[in-house]
TIVO-144957 format. One line per 8 residues: number of its first residue (from 0); their letters; for each residue x, y, z of C-alpha. Coordinates in Angstrom, 2 decimals, decimal comma. Example, Ala and Ser with C-alpha at 12.3 -4.5 7.8 and 13.67 -1.06 7.14 Angstrom:
TIVO-144957
0 = AS = 12,30 -4,50 7,80  13,67 -1,06 7,14
END
This chain:
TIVO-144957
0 = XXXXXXXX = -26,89 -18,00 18,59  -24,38 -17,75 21,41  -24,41 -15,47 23,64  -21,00 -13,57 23,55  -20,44 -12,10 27,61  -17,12 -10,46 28,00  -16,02 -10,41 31,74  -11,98 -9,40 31,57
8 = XXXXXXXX = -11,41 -10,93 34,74  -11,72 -14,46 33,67  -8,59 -15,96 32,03  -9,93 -15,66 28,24  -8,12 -17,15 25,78  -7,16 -15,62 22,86  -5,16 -15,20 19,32  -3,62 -12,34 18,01
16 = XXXXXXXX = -4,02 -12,06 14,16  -1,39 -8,76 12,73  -1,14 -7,98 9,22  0,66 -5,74 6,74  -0,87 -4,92 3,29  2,67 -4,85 1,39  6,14 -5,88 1,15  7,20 -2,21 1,00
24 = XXXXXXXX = 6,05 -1,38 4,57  8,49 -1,40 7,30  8,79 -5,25 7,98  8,82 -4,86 11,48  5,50 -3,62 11,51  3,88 -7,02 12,12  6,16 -7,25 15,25  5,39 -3,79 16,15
32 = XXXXXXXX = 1,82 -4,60 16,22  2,68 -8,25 18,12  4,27 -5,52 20,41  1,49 -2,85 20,85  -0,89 -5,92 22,05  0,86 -7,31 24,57  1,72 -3,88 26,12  -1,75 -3,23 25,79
40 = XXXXXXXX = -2,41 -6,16 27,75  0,56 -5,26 30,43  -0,69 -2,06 30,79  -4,80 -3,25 31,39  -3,61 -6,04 33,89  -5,38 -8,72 31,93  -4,24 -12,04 32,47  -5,15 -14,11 29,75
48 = XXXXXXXX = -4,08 -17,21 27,72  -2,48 -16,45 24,99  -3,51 -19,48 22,49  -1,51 -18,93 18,91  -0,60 -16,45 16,40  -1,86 -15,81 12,60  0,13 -13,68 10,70  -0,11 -12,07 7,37
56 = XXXXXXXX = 2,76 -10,16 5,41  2,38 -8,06 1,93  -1,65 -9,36 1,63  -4,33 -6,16 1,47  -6,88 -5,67 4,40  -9,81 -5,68 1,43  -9,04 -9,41 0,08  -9,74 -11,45 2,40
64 = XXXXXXXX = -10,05 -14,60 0,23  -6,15 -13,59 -0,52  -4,66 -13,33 2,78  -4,46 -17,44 4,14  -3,74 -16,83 7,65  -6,71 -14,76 8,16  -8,76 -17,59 6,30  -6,84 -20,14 8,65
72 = XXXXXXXX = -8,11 -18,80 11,63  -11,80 -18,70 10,54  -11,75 -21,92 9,37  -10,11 -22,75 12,45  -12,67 -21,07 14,71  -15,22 -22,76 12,45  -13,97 -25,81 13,11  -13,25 -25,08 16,66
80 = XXXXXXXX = -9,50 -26,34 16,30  -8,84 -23,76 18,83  -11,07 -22,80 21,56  -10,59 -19,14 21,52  -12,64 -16,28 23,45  -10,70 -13,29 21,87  -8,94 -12,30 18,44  -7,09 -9,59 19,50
88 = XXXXXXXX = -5,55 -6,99 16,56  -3,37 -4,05 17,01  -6,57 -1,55 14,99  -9,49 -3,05 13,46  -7,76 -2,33 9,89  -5,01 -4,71 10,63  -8,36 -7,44 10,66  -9,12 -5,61 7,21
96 = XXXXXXXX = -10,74 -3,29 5,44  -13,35 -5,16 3,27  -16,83 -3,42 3,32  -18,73 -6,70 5,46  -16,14 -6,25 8,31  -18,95 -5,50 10,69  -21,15 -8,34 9,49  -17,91 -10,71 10,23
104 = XXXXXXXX = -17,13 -9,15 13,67  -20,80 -9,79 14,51  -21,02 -13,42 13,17  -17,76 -14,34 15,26  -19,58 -13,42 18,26  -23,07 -14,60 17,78  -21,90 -17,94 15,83  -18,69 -18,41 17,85
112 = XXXXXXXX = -18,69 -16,72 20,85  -15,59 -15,20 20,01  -14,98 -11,59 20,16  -12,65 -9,22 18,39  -10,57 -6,49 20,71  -8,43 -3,72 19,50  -5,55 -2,47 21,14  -5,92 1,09 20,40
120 = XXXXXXXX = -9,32 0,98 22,15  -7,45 -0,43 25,47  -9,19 -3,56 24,22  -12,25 -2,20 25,58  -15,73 -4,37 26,15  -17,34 -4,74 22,94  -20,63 -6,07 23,93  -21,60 -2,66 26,21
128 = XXXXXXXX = -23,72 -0,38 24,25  -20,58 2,46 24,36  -18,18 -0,81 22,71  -20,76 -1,47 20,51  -20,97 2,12 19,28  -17,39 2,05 19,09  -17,27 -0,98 17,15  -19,65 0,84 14,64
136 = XXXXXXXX = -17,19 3,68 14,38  -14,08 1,37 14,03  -15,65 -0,48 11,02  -16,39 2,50 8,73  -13,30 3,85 9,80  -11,53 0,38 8,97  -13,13 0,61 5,05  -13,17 4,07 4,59
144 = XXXXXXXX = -9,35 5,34 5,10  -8,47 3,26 1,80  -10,36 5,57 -0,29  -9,18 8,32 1,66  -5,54 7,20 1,03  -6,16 7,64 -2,48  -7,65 10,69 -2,90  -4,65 12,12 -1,09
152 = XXXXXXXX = -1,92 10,13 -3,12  -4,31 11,28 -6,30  -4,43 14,65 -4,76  -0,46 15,07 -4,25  0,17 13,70 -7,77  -1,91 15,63 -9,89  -0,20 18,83 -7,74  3,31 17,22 -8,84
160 = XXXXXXXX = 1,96 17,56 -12,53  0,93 20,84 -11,91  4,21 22,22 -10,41  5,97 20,01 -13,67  7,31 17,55 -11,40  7,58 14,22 -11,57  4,62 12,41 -10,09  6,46 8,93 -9,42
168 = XXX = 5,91 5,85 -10,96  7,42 4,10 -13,58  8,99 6,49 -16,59
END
């Protein structure tokens, strides 16, 4: 095991990975996430080294088998083609949504030494017991707003259907 220590002060190096689950989102969103880290990063005064980019467009947070830049950059920790610190996303969900998210977040860390920072925590310290907790919280957040999402979409359609209107798809 290696012992993951997070001290912000040290120039960490680091990847950003951003993702967006289909071709009918807003295209800059990728960018817009690109954006949101490195204003995070402004805004905390960090000064590390940024190392590379992986980026994934129209692939779903739960596949991750299906989504090859996300696979690139494990195999590429793996490997250790790059010597990272830090994979730093936008929101844990842009990392994905499948249900062993936690168990990967903790394997980069304790296999790797590399740790995963989101930028709407203010890429706070995830090995303190409060980062840790919030890590916990990010995770079942990060799987559970799918099925949320579709109990509201199911929700709104079936109202559609009651108020005989149409409840999209195809005719």
């Amino acid at each position: 095991m290696i012992a993951s220590t997070f001290d912000a002060t040290k120039p960490l190096r680091y990847v950003r990975y951003v993702r967006m689950s289909t071709g009918m989102q807003n295209p800059r969103s990728p960018d817009q996430q690109l954006d949101t880290i490195e204003s995070t990063l402004t805004r905390t005064g960090h000064r590390w080294v940024h190392v590379g980019d992986y980026r994934d467009n129209g692939k779903f947070g739960r596949l991750a088998k299906h989504r090859p830049q996300f696979q690139q950059l494990l195999r590429d920790i793996q490997s250790q083609a790059i010597g990272i610190d830090l994979v730093l996303v936008d929101s844990l969900e842009r990392l994905g949504r499948m249900e062993d998210l936690e168990t990967l977040r903790r394997e980069l860390a304790n296999r790797h030494g590399v740790l995963v920072l989101t930028a709407d925590s203010q890429l706070a310290d995830p090995t303190t017991f409060a980062g840790k907790a919030l890590g916990t919280v990010e995770s079942i957040r990060a799987t559970t707003v799918a099925h949320t999402q579709a109990h509201n979409v199911r929700r709104g359609k079936l109202d559609s259907v009651k108020l005989h209107r149409w409840a999209g798809g195809v005719a």
